[in-house]
N, C-alpha and C positions, 0 to 999 in steps of 0.2 A: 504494500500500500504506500502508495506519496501522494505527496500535497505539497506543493511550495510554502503554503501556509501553516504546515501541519507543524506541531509542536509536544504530538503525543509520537510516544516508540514503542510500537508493537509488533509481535510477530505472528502474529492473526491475522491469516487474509482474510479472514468473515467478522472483520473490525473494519470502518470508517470510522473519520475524524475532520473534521473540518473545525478551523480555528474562524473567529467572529470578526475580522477586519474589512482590509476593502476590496479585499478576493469573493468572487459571485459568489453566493448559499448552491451551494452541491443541489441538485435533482431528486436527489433520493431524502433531502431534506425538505424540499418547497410546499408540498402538502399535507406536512404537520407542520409548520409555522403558523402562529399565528399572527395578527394585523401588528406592523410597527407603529411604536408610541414613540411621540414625538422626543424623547428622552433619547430614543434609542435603543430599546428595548424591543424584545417579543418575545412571548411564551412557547414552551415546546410541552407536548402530556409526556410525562415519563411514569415510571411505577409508582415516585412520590409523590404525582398529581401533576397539576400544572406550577413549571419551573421558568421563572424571569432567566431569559438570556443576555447579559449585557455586555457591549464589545470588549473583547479581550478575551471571550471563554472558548471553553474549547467544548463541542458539541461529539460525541462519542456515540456511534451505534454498533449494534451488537447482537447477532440474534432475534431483529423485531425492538429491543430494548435500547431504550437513549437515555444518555445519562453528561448531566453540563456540571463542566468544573471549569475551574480558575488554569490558565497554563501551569501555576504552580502545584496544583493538586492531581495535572492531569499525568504523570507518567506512572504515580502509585497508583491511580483507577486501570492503566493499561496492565500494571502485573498483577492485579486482582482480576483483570477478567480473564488474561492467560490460564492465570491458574483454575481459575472456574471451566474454563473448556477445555483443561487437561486430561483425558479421559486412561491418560498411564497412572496418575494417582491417585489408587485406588485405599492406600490402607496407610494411616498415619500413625508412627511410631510416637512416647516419647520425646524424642532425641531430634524429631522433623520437625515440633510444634513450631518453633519459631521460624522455620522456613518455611514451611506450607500453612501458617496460621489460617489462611481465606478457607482452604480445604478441610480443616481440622472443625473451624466451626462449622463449616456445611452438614459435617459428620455427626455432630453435639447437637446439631439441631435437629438432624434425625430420630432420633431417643427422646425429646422433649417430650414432654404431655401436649397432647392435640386441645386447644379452647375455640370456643365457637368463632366467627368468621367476625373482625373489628365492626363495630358500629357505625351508620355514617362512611359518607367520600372521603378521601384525600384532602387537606386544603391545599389551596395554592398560597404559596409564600411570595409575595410581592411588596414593593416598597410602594405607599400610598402618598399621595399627595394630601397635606393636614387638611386642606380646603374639602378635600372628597369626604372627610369622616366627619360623622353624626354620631350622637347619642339618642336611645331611647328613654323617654323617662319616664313610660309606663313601667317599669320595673329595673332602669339603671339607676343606681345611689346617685343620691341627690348632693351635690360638691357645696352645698349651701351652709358652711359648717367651719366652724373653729379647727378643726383636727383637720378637713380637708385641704381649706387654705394655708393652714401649715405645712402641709404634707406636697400640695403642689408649688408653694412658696422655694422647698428646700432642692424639692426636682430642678427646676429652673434655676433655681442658682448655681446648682450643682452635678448640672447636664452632665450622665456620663453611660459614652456608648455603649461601654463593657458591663451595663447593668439591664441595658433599655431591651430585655425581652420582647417579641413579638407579640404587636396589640392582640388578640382573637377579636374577629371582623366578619360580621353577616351581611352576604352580598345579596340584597333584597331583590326585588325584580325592578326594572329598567339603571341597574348597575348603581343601587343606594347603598351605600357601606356603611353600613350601624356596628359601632364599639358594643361587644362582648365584655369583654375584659380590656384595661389596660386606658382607662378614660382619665386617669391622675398626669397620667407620663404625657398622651395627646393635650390636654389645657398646658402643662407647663410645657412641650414643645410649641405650643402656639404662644406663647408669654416671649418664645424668644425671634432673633430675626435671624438668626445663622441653620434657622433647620428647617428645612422646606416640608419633607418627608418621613413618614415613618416603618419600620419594617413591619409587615402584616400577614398572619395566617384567616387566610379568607376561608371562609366555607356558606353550603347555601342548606338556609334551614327550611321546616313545610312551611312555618308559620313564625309571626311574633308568640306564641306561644311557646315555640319548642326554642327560641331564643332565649328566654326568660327560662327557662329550664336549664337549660345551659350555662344562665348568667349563676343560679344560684348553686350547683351542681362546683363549678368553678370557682365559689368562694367558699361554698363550704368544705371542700376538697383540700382544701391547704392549712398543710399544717404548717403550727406558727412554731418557728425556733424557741428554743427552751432557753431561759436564761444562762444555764452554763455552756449551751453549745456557742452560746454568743461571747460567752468569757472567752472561752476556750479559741474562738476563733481572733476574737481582740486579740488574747495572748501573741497567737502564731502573725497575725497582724502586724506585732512590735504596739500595739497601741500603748500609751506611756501610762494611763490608769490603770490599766489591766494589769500591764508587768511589775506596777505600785503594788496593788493588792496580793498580785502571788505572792512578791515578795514578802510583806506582812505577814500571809497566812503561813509559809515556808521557814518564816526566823521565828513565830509561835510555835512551831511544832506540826501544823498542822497542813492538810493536802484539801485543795478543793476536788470535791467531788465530780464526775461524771454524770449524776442520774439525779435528777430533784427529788423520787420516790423517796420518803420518809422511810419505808419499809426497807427498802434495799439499802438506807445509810449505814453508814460502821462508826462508834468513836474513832474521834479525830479527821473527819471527813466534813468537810464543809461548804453550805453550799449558798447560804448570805451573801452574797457575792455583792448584791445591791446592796447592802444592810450596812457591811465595810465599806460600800463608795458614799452612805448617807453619812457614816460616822467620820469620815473623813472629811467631807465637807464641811459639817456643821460643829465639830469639834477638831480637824486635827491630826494627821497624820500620827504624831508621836502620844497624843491620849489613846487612837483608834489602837496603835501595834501595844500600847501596854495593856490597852483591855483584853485583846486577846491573847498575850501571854498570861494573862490572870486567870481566863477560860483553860486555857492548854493547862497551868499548874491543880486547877482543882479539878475539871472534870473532863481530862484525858480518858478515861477509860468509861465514859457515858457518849450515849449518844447526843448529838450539839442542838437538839430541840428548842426550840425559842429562842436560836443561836442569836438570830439579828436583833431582835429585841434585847435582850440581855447584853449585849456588846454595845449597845446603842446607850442603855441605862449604865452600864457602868462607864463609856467613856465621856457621857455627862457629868457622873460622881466624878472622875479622876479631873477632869476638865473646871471644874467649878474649885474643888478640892486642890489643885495646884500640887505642888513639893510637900504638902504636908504629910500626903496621905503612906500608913506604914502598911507595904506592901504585905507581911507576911497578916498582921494583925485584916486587912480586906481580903486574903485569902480565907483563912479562917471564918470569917465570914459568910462566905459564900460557900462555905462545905456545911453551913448549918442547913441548908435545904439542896435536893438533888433538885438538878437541872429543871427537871418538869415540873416541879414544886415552885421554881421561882417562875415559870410561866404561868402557873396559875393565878399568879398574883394579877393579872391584866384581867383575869378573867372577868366580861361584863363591860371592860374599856373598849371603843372600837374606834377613836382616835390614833393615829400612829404617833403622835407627837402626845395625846394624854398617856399611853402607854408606858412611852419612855421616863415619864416625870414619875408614873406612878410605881415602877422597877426602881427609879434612882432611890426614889426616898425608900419604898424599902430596905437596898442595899445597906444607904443612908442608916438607916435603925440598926440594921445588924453589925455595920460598922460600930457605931455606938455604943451597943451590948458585948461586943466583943472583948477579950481580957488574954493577955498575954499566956496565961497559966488553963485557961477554960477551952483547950480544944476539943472541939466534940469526938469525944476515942472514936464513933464510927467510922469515921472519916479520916483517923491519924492514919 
């Protein structure tokens, strides 16, 4: 196979390739193209629906089957289809996975469990013009709101394309494109003047009803990050709060946890993660890390239950209480009730800030009562 154009390398003569410049569209191409847009573009149907061609791609056919990539993506799609129409490799070792990987999976997907046949077309993935999209508001959320204008407020400010997921887009009849999903990111790419367009999985539904099905199917479907997968990702981030607080829980003794489950917690496992970024703002860096050495020295070997709370109350106590306060004598203290004894003490407060006041003064009193020579044996 050649092409003066050509910029894919196969050794498949039952492969074309025709690259998208100012070389005529090949014949065996012309009658699945369809209409060019003024951009420059046109669509081809491949397996994954209808695909935007835009100049510079490389258009690949194969058996009936097309398939568009980028020139730089296209000579790994040529030794994937080679290998796909190798019919000597028949049985993968081991020790070939990494050479025949395309073949290995075909073979894994053999053995798979059979599920019934997907739901619904293909969409077509195409970049839209902001002008072309609508919202429904018979059943899209309504942007008329505190939390949403801050939310598209921070979009727009903070345009960034490595986030900007594809809208989902119902292509109505006489080509109306109504937001499914993704109506935050379209207002705040209309706020700005540098973005004309956005990327879009179009699909065509019976009805505004099965739209709406879809719209709630799609929100309720996602699941929200759990506060320590968000630590956890901060950490790896380098974010400078995040590596603040390991570092605190790590010179306490103690390891944040993986899993919020109360059930699956271990002593010394911690998972306040917001509780130490409250205590640290509102008291303190050096109150917050000695609260929680106070936590580590008395109830290491409990579970850290009412962790934030109790961190929060006592790096109020130590924060108000300055230099004065004698470490061993507040220890003692606080091994006069276990852990879940001192969250009891909220019980019935449902202020987060009456809470903390009502922990301190307790603390406060035990502080008080306590006596150099009166440590509670249970707890020696």
């Amino acid at each position: 196979m050649s092409h003066r154009n050509q910029s894919i390398r196969t050794h498949n003569d039952g492969t074309r390739a025709w690259k998208y410049d100012d070389s005529p569209m090949p014949t065996w191409l012309e009658n699945l193209a369809g209409d060019l847009q003024p951009n420059g573009t046109f669509s081809l149907p491949t397996d994954a629906g209808l695909v935007r061609v835009h100049p510079g791609n490389i258009v690949v056919e194969c058996g009936g089957n097309i398939w568009v990539r980028s020139s730089e993506d296209a000579d790994a799609l040529a030794e994937s289809i080679e290998l796909e129409m190798d019919s000597t490799i028949m049985t993968i070792g081991p020790g070939k996975m990494h050479q025949f990987g395309t073949k290995a999976r075909r073979l894994a997907a053999n053995d798979r469990r059979k599920y019934p046949s997907p739901v619904g077309t293909r969409p077509s993935i195409e970049w839209i013009h902001l002008n072309r999209l609508s919202v429904d508001a018979a059943y899209q959320r309504s942007t008329d709101n505190d939390a949403s204008r801050r939310l598209i407020s921070s979009i727009t400010a903070k345009f960034d394309w490595r986030l900007c997921m594809p809208l989902v887009v119902s292509r109505r009849a006489e080509d109306e494109l109504v937001i499914i999903d993704g109506q935050h990111r379209w207002l705040a790419a209309c706020n700005r003047d540098d973005i004309d367009s956005l990327p879009c999985c179009l699909f065509r539904y019976k009805n505004m009803q099965e739209e709406a099905r879809m719209f709630i199917v799609a929100n309720r479907a996602r699941k929200p990050i759990s506060r320590l997968d968000d630590f956890y990702a901060a950490v790896a981030a380098g974010d400078e709060d995040a590596l603040e607080i390991q570092q605190l829980v790590t010179d306490a003794g103690f390891r944040v946890a993986r899993q919020v489950s109360q059930t699956a917690l271990a002593p010394g496992e911690v998972v306040f993660t917001s509780g130490i970024a409250s205590a640290i703002r509102k008291f303190g860096a050096k109150n917050t890390a000695a609260g929680l050495k106070h936590l580590s020295a008395v109830f290491s070997d409990q579970k850290l239950l009412h962790g934030g709370a109790i961190l929060g109350a006592l790096a109020m106590f130590l924060s108000n209480a300055g230099s004065e306060v004698d470490s061993d004598r507040l220890n003692r203290a606080l091994r006069s009730k276990r852990i879940e004894e001192w969250g009891l003490v909220t019980t019935g407060v449902k202020s987060g800030g009456s809470r903390l006041a009502v922990l301190r003064t307790a603390i406060a009193a035990a502080y008080e009562q306590s006596r150099e020579a009166t440590a509670d044996p249970r707890h020696s």
